[in-house]
matplotlib code that plots the C-alpha trace (Angstrom):
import matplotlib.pyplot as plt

x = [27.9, 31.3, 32.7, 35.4, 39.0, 41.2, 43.7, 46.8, 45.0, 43.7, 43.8, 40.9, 38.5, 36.2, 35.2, 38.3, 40.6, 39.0, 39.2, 35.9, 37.9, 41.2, 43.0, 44.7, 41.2, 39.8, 42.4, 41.9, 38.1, 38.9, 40.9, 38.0, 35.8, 38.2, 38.4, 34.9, 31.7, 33.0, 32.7, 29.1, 27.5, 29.1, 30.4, 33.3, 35.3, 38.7, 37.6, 37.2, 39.3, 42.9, 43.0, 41.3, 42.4, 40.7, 38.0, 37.8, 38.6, 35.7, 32.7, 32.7, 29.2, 30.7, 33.2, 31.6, 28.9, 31.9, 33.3, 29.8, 29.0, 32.3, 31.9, 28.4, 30.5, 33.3, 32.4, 34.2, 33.0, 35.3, 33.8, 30.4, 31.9, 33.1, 29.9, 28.0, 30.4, 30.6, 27.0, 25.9, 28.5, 26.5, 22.5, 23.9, 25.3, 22.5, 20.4, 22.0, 22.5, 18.5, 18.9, 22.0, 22.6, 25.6, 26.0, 28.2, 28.6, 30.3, 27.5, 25.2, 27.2, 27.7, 23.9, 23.2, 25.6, 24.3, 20.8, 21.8, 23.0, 21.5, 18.0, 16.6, 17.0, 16.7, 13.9, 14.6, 18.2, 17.2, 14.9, 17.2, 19.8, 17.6, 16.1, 20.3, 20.9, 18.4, 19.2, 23.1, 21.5, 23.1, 19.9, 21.1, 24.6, 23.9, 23.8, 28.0, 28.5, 28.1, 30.3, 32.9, 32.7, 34.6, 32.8, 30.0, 29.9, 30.5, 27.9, 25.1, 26.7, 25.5, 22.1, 21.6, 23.1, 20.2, 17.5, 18.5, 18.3, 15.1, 13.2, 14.7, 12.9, 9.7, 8.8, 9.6, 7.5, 4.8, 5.7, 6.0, 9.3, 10.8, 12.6, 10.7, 12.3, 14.0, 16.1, 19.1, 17.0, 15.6, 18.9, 21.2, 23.0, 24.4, 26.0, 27.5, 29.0, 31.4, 35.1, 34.9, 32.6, 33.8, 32.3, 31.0, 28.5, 27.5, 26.3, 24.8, 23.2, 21.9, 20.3, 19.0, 17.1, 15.7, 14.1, 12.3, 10.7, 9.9, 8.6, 6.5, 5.3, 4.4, 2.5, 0.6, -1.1, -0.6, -3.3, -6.8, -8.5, -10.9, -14.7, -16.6, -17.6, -21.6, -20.7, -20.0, -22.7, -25.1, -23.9, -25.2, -28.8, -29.3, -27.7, -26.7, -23.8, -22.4, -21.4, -23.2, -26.7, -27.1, -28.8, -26.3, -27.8, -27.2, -24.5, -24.4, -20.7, -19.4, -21.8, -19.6, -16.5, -15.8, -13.6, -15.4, -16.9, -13.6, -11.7, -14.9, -14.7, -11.4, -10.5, -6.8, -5.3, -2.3, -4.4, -6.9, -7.0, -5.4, -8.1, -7.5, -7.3, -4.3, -2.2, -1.2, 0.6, 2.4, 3.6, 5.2, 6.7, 8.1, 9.7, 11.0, 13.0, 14.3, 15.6, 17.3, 19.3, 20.8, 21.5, 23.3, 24.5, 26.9, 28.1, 29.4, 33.1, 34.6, 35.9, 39.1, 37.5, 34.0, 34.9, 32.0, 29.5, 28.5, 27.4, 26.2, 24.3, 22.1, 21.0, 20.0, 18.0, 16.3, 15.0, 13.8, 11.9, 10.3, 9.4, 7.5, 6.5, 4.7, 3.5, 0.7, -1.3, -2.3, -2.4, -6.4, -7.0, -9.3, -8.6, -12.2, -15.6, -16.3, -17.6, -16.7, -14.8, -12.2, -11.0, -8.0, -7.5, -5.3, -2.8, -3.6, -2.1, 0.7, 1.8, 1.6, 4.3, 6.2, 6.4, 7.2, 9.9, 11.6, 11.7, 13.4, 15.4, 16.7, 17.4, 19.0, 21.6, 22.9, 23.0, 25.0, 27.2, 30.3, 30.5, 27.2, 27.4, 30.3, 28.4, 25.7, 26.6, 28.3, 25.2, 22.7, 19.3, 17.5, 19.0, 18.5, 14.7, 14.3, 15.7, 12.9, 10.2, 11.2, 11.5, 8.2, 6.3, 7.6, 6.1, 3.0, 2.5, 3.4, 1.1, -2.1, -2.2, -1.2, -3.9, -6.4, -5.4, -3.7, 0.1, 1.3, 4.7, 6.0, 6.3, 8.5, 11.2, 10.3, 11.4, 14.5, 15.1, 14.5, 16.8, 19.3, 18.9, 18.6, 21.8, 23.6, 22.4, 23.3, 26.8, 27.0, 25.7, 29.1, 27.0, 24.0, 23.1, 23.3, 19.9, 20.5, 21.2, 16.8, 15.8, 17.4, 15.9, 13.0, 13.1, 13.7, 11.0, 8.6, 10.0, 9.6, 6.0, 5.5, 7.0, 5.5, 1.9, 3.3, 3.7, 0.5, -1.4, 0.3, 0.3, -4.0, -4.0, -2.4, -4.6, -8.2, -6.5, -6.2, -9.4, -11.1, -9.6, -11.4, -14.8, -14.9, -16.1, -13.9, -12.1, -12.5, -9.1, -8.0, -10.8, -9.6, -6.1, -7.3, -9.3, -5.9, -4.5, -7.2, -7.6, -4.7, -6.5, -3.3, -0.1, 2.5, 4.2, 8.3, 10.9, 13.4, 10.4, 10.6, 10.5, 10.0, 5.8, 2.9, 0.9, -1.9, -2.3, -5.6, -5.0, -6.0, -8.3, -7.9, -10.9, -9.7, -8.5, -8.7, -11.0, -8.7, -11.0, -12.5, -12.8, -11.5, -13.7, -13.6, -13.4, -15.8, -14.0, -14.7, -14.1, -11.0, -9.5, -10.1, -11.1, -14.6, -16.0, -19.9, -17.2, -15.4, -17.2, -16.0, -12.4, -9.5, -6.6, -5.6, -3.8, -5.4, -4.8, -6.1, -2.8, -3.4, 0.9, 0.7, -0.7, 0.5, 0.8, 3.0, 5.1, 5.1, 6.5, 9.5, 10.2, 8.5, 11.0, 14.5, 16.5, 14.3, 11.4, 12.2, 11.8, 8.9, 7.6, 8.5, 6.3, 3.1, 3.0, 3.5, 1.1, -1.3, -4.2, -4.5]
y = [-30.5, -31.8, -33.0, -30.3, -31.8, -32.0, -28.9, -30.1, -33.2, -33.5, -31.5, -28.5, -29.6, -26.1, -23.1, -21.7, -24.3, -25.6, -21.7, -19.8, -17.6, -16.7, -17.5, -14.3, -11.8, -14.8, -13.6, -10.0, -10.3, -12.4, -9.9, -7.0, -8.7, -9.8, -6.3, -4.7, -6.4, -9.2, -6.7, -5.3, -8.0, -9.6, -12.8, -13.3, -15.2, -14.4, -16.6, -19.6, -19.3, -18.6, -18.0, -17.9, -21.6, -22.8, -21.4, -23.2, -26.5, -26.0, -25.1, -24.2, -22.4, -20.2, -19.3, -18.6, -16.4, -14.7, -13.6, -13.2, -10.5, -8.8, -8.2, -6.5, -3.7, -3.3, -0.1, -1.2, -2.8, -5.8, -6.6, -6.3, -8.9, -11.6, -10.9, -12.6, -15.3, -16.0, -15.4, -18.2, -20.5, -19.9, -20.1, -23.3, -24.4, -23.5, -24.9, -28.5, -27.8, -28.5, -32.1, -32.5, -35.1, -33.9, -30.3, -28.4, -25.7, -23.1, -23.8, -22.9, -19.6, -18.8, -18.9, -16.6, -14.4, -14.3, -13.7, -10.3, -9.4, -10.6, -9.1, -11.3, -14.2, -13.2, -14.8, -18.1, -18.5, -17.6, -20.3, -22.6, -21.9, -22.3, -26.0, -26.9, -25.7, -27.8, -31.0, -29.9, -29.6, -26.1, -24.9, -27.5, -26.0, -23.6, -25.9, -26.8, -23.1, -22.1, -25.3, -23.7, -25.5, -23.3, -25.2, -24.8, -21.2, -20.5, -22.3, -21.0, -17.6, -18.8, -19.9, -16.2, -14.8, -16.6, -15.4, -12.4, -13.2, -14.5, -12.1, -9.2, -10.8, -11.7, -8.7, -6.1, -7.7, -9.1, -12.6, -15.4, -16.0, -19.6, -19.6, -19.7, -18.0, -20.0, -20.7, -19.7, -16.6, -16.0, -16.1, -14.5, -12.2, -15.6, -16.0, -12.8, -13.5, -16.3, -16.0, -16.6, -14.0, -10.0, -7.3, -9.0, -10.8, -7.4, -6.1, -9.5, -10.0, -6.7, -7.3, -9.8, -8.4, -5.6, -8.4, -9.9, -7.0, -6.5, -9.9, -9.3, -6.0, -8.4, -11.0, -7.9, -6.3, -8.7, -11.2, -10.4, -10.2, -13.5, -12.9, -14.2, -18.3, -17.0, -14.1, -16.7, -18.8, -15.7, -14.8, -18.1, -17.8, -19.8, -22.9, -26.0, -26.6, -29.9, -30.6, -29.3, -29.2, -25.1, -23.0, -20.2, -16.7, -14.2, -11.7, -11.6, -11.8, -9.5, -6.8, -6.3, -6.1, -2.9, -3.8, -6.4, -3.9, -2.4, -6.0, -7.5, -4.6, -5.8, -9.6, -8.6, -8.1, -6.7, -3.4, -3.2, 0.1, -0.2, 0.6, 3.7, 0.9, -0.5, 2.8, 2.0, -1.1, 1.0, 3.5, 0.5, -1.0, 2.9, 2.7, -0.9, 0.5, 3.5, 0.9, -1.3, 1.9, 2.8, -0.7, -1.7, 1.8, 1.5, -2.3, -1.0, -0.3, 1.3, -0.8, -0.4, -1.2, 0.3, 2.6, 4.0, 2.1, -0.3, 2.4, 4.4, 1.4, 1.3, 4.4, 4.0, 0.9, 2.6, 4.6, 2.2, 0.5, 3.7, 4.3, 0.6, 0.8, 4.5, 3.7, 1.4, 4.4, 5.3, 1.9, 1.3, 4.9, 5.6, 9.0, 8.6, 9.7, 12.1, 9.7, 10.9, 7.7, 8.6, 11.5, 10.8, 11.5, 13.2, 10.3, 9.0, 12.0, 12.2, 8.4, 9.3, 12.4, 10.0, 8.0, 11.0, 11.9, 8.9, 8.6, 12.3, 11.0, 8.1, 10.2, 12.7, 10.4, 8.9, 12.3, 13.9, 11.1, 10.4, 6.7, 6.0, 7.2, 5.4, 2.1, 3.0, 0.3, -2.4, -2.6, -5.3, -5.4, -4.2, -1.2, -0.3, -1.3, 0.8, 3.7, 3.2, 3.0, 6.3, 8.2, 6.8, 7.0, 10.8, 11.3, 9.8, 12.2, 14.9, 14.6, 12.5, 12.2, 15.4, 17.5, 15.0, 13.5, 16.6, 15.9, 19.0, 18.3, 20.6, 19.0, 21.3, 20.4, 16.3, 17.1, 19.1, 15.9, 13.2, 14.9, 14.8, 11.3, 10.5, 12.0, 10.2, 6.7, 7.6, 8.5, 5.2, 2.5, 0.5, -1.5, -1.4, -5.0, -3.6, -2.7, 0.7, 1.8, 0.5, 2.3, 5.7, 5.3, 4.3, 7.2, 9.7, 8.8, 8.8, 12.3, 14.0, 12.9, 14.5, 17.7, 17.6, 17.4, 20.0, 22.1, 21.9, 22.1, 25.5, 27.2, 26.1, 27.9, 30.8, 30.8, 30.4, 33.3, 35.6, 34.8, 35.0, 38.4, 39.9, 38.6, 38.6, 42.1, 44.4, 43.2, 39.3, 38.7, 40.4, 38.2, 35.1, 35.8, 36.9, 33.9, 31.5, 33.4, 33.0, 29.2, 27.9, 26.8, 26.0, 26.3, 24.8, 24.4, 25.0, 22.1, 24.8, 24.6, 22.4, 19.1, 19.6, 18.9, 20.0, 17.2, 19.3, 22.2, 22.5, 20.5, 22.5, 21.1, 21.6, 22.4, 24.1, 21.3, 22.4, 25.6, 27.3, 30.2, 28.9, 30.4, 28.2, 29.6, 28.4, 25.1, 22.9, 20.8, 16.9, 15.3, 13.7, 17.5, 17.0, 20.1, 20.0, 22.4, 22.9, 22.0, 19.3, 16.1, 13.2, 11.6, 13.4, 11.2, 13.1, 16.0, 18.9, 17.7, 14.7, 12.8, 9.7, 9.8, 7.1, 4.2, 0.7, 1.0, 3.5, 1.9, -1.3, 0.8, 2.5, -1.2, -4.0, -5.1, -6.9, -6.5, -3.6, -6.5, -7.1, -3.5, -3.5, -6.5, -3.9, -1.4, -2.9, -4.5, -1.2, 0.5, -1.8, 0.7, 4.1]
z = [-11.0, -10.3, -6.8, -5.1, -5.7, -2.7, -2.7, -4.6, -5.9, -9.5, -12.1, -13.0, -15.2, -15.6, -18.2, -17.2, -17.8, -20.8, -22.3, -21.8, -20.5, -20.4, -16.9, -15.8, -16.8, -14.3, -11.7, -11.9, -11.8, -8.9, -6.8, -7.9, -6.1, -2.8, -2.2, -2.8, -3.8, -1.1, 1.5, 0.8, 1.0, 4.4, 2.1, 4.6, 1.1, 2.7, 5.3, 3.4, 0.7, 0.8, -3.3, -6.2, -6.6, -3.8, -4.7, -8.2, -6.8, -4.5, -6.4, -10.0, -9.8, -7.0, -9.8, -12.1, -9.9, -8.5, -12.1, -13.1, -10.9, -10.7, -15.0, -14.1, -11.9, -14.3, -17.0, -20.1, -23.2, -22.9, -19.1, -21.0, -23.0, -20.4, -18.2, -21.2, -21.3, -17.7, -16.8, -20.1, -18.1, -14.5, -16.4, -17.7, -14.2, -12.3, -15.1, -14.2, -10.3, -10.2, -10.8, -9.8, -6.5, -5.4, -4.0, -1.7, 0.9, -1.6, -4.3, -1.1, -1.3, -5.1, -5.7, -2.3, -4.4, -7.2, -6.2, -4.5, -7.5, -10.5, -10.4, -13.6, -11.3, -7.9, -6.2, -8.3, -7.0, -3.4, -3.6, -5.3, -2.7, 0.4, -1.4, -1.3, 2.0, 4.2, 2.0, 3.4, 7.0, 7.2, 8.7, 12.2, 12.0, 14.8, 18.1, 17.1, 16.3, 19.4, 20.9, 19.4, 15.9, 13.3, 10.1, 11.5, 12.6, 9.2, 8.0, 10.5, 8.9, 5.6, 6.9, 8.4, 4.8, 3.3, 6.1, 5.0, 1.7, 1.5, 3.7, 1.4, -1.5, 0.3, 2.1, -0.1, -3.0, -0.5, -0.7, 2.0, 3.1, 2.7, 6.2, 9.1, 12.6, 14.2, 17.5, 15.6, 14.9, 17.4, 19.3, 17.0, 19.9, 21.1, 17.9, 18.0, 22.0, 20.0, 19.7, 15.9, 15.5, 14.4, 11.9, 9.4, 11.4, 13.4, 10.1, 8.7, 12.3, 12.1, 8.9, 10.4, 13.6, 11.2, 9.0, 11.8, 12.6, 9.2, 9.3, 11.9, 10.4, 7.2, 9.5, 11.3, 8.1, 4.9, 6.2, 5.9, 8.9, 8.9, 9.4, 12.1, 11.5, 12.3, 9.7, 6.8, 7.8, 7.2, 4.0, 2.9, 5.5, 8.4, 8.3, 11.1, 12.3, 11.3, 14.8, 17.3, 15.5, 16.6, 14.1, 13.3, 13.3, 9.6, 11.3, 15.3, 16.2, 13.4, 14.4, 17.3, 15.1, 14.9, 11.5, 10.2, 7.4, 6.5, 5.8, 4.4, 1.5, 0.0, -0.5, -0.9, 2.7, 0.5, -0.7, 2.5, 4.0, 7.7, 10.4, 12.8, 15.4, 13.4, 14.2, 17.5, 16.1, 13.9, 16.2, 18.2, 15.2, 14.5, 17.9, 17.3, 14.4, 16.5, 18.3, 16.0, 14.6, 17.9, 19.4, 15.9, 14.5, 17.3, 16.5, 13.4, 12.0, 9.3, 6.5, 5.2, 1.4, 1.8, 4.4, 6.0, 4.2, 7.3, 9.5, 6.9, 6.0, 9.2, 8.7, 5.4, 6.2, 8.9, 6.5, 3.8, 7.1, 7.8, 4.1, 4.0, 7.7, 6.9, 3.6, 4.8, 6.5, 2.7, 1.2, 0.3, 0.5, -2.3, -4.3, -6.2, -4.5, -1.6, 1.0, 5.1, 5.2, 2.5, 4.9, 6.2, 9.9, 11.9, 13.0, 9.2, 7.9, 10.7, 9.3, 5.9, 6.4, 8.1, 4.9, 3.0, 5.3, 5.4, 1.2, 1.3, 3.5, 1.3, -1.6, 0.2, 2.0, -1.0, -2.6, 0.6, 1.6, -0.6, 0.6, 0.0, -3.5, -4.2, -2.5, -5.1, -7.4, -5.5, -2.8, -3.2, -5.3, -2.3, -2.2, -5.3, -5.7, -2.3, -4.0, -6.9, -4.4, -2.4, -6.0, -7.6, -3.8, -3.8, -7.3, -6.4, -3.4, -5.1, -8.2, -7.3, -3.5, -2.5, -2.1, -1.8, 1.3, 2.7, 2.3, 1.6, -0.7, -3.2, -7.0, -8.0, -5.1, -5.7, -8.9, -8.4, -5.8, -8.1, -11.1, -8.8, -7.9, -11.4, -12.2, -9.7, -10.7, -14.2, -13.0, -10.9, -13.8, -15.1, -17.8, -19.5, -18.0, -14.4, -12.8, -11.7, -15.6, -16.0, -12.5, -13.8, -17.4, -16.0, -13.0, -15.5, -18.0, -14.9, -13.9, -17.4, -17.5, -14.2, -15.3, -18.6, -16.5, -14.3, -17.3, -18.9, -15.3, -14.8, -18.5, -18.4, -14.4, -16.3, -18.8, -16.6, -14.0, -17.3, -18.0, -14.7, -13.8, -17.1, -16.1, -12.1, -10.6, -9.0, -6.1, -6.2, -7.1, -3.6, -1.7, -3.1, -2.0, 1.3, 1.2, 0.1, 3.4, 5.8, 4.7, 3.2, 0.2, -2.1, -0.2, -0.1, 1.9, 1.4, 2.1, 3.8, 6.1, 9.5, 8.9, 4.9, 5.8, 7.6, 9.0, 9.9, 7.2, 5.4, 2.2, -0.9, -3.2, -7.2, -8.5, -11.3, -13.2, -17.3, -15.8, -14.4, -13.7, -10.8, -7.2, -4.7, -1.8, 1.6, 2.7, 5.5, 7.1, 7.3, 10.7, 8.8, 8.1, 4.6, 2.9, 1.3, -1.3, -3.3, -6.7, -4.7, -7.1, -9.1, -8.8, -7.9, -8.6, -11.9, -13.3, -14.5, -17.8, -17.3, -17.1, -14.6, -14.3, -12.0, -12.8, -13.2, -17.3, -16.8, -14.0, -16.3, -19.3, -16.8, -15.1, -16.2, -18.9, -19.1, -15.9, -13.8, -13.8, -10.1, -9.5, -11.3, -9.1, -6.0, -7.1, -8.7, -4.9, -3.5, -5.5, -6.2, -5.0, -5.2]

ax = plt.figure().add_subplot(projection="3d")
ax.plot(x, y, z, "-o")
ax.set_aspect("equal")
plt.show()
């Protein structure tokens, strides 16, 4: 890494100016991204840089992170070109940055960048940039910030771009976040009340609030609920305790426990089924994100470059919230055996629609809202890999969880959905290097296996109804579709419907499978509303062709390659179990 030269001092000494690349495609990739990709991601360049000069005598990693990127957005072959170029120029910057003992502010900056963008890299460069930050003491920046320090404002603004940053990365693929919260945090509305302070840091504060809820959301139900100290004592027998010489009993505090059985039956707090005790926590943490949207929807400003994007933007991210929030009332639900405890209750089920609702949501607002399909692209990685997870968590509820746990969504209208989304992505991808171009291969392979299941299912129902309206005695075919009537033993229920789902229909159960023929008669009902039948055996979390659509091979072959692995990373979290 090279010192910054003094403006007007020296003379350049970087890729550019030895011929990389040439000096005026530098320029125009330059000005691309001064007036768009700058402005999604609350980078505030105009604010530290006057020109592109400055910016080159001040960091050449930020350079070349800067044209980098901006290639990656640019559809032509000869961007396709220069991206290659520029980005072998950053790997082999960053590659010497790690040893390097001299870094500055605007390196700080350039990998922060970078690691919204470059998804190969991601997690590496937010780390990287966060190790570079605290040897810089940015992290202590905040106290002069608010003593009206303009250098340091801006770089307590970095600090909270790397909060941000960080906690993207960590909570979405269930890893511990490298920044602690702090008083500068903690206190972020004081850093908003100072005279250097404008729109930019409403949306990057915002961010910020919603990840510590997030954080604490991650905090309440990551970590495994530790037994009792008598409880692992007694796994072992009796046994003394080293200090106070008691004999220990085998198991008497954790009888009390009401939970100790359900977190002692899965070692990974990450797939453990939440507890109908843990609901009540989650309702809070729904209202805490109800919250955030209307304190910060109203903070917001059109853009003249992005135009309605930033308050467009809190709505979307109170959706992905609500998608990951939701989504951990089925997380450990087993889709195998019949045992009572499988059943999913009432306020189980009234979570898991939640879930669903908020993923139809996401799709549906970047499919109805011009500026956010013209954001598509230009957003960060999160964005992007929260689009995956809506579209493969809608697939999943449609074809494996659906009846079995009582979530009554239509696959056909997922799939209408989804082809829609697809087509969109497709229409937004500028190179074949950019991440959205391996969610919408991988999205569509995913969606042509569910159709193609779809298919079969229905053509062997066909079939078995044939079949069973030769052989059953007069009048059975009107009994079972009184019986379908009386019972709702498979319907489905229609997305013009309110609300798109029925929390509290009578889930049908597919007993059919390859057999087509059989009755579906009607149902007793578990004390969790879960339909049970004399055929309702075995493991229900496949198609009738015995297609198991969902499962991490397949997830692996749509994501877990090249460019999408990050995605792929986001979803093998996510669906883990189940």
């Amino acid at each position: 890494m090279t010192r910054p030269l003094p403006e007007g001092q020296g003379q350049l000494n970087d890729f550019i100016s030895r011929g990389v690349i040439a000096e005026a495609e530098a320029e125009e990739l330059y000005e691309i991204f001064h007036t768009s990709l700058n402005h999604y991601l609350w980078v505030g360049l105009e604010q530290t840089h006057p020109s592109f000069i400055s910016v080159r005598r001040s960091s050449e990693l930020l350079t070349a992170t800067i044209l980098a990127v901006t290639a990656l957005h640019i559809p032509t072959s000869a961007a396709a070109a220069t991206f290659d170029i520029c980005y072998k120029e950053f790997l082999s910057l960053i590659s010497s940055s790690m040893f390097s003992r001299y870094h500055s502010i605007d390196d700080v900056r350039g990998l922060c960048i970078a690691a919204f963008w470059m998804s190969e890299v991601s997690w590496k460069l937010s780390g990287h940039a966060i190790r570079i930050a605290t040897e810089l003491n940015i992290h202590q920046s905040f106290t002069a910030a608010l003593d009206g320090n303009k250098e340091h404002f801006l770089r307590a603004r970095l600090w909270y771009m790397l909060y941000v940053c960080d906690h993207h990365f960590s909570i979405a693929y269930g890893r511990p976040p490298m920044i602690a919260e702090s008083i500068q945090i903690r206190e972020h509305e004081l850093f908003l009340a100072s005279p250097f302070s404008n729109a930019l840091d409403a949306r990057i504060l915002s961010q910020v609030n919603l990840m510590q809820i997030l954080t604490r959301v991650y905090d309440r139900f990551a970590e495994r609920k530790l037994p009792a100290l008598n409880e692992i004592r007694g796994r072992f027998g009796s046994a003394r305790d080293p200090v106070i010489g008691l004999t220990s009993g085998t198991n008497s505090f954790s009888q009390g426990r009401p939970d100790a059985a359900d977190q002692s039956s899965s070692n990974d707090p990450s797939t453990a089924m939440l507890v109908e005790s843990d609901f009540e926590a989650l309702r809070m943490f729904n209202l805490e994100i109800d919250q955030w949207r209307m304190r910060w929807h109203a903070r917001q400003t059109r853009n003249f470059c992005i135009g309605s994007f930033p308050p467009l933007g809190i709505i979307l991210y109170s959706y992905f919230a609500k998608l990951q929030i939701n989504s951990l009332a089925v997380r450990g639900v087993s889709l195998a055996g019949s045992s009572q405890d499988q059943f999913l209750s009432t306020e189980r089920k009234e979570f898991a629609n939640l879930a669903v609702s908020a993923a139809v949501s996401i799709i549906t607002f970047v499919l109805e809202e011009d500026d956010m399909r013209r954001a598509l692209v230009g957003t960060p990685l999160y964005v992007h890999t929260m689009i995956a997870f809506a579209s493969v968590f809608l697939m999943k509820v449609a074809t494996r969880w659906n009846s079995v746990m009582g979530l009554k969504v239509e696959e056909e209208y997922v799939a209408r959905l989804l082809g829609r989304m697809i087509g969109v992505l497709k229409s937004a991808v500028t190179s074949d290097r950019h991440v959205l171009k391996h969610i919408a291969t991988g999205l569509e392979q995913m969606l042509e296996k569910m159709e193609e299941s779809r298919r079969r299912r229905q053509n062997s129902e066909n079939v078995g109804a044939a079949r069973g309206q030769m052989d059953a005695p007069a009048g059975i075919g009107m009994m079972g579709n009184f019986a379908n009537q009386q019972y709702g033993v498979d319907y489905e229920v229609s997305p013009n419907a309110s609300r798109g789902v029925d929390a509290f229909s009578r889930p049908s159960v597919d007993t059919g499978g390859l057999m087509g023929a059989q009755l579906n008669t009607p149902a007793a009902w578990g004390p969790g509303g879960l339909a049970q039948t004399p055929h309702q055996t075995g493991d229900h979390s496949y198609f009738g062709d015995g297609l198991n659509l969902m499962d991490d091979n397949l997830i692996f072959e749509a994501f877990g390659t090249g460019s999408a692995n990050d995605v792929y990373n986001l979803l093998s979290s996510q669906f883990s179990s189940g």
